[in-house]
Residue, then its C-alpha position, 0 to 999 in steps of 0.5 A: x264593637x261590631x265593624x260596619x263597612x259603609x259602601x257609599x259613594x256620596x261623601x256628605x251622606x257616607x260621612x254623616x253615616x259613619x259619624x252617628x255609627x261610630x257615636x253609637x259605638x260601631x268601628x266604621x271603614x268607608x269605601x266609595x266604590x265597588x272596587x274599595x269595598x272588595x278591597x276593604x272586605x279582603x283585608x277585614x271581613x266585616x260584621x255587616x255592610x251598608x251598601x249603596x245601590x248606585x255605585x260608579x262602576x259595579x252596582x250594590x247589587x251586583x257587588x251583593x250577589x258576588x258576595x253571595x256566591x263567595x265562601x267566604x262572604x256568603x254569611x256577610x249581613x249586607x243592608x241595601x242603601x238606595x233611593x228607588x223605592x218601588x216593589x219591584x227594585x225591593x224584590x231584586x235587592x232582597x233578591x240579590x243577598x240584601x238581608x234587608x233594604x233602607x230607602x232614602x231620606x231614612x232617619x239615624x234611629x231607623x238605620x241603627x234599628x235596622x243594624x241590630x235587627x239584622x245583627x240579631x238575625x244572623x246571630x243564632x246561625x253561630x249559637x251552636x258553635x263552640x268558643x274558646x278564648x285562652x284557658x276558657x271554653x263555652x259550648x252553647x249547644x251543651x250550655x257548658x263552660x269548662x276552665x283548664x283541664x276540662x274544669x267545669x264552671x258554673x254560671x247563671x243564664x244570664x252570667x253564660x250569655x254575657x261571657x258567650x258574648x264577650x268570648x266571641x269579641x276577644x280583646x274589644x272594649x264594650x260600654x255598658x250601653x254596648x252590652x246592654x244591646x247585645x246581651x239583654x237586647x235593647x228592648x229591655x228597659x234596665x239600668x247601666x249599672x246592672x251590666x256591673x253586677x253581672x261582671x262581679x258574678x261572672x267573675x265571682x263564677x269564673x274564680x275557682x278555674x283562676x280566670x276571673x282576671x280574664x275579664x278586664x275592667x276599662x277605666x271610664x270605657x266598660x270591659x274586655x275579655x282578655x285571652x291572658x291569665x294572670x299567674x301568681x307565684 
């Protein structure tokens, strides 16, 4: 479940927006200013913000360039919200850090399209880093999963993006749909229960290195990558 920070000072639009993110499986933080979404940022770094161009205070696109120029902020996707939609205020929020810019009135499928595009962008900076989670390492650069001991396993491409994925979101819950999105990417047109067939094989792949329990069923809500191993006796 990725976290959106929604940087908007209009309580009916920050709430409407929050609303269709968290149906569409988003963890959502709301901030009504400048000063709140540093705070929220501080506390959380989020994976992706929607900021307002007109705050009270500091601006959007002032809080964008500060944003830009810290370490820790400086890969934080950030989309511009704003009513002003000439060329030249596009440039200058673009110009600020903004990875992308939504003029309003925008509609929910456009806001949630433009989310995943940007999501999808900034996901490649982080193909070639190495994930651990408990007993489990996958190297995407080698396409390598290795157990306990240095134990290599096995698994199909599909099999390696979905654990790729589920190891970069430890201990969260994704939905089928969720995993469709961000496995398969949402201009696949398969079915739900196809995500199942992947877990069995992934587990399947996963057995011989004793981690297959690693990958958490969730009753009526989907699956989770646990750091845990079982143990038998």
């Amino acid at each position: 479940m990725s976290r959106v920070l929604v940087v908007e000072d209009e309580a009916a639009i920050a709430e409407l927006v929050a609303i269709n993110l968290r149906h569409a499986g988003y963890e959502v933080t709301l901030a009504s200013s400048a000063e709140q979404a540093q705070a929220a940022v501080d506390a959380v770094l989020p994976d992706l913000a929607l900021l307002d161009w007109m705050l009270p205070g500091q601006s959007g696109v002032s809080l964008a360039k500060s944003w830009r120029a810290s370490a820790r902020t400086r890969e934080l996707p950030i989309i511009l919200l704003t009513a002003r939609a000439e060329e030249s205020d596009k440039v200058l929020g673009l110009d600020a850090g903004a990875d992308d810019y939504l003029t309003k009135p925008f509609s929910t499928g456009e806001l949630l399209a433009r989310i995943r595009a940007v999501l999808r962008r900034r996901l490649p900076e982080a193909l070639d880093s190495a994930v651990e989670v408990g007993a489990l390492r996958l190297d995407p650069s080698t396409r390598r999963v290795t157990g306990m001991a240095g134990q290599e396993i096995k698994v199909g491409p599909t099999e390696f993006r979905l654990l790729h994925f589920l190891m970069t979101h430890p201990e969260r819950v994704h939905s089928r749909a969720q995993l469709l999105d961000r496995v398969w990417g949402d201009h696949v047109f398969i079915e739900e229960r196809t995500v199942d067939v992947h877990v069995k094989r992934l587990r399947e792949a996963l057995a011989p290195a004793q981690c297959a329990q690693m990958v958490e069923t969730v009753r009526g809500a989907g699956y989770r990558l646990t750091r845990a191993v079982a143990t038998t006796s």
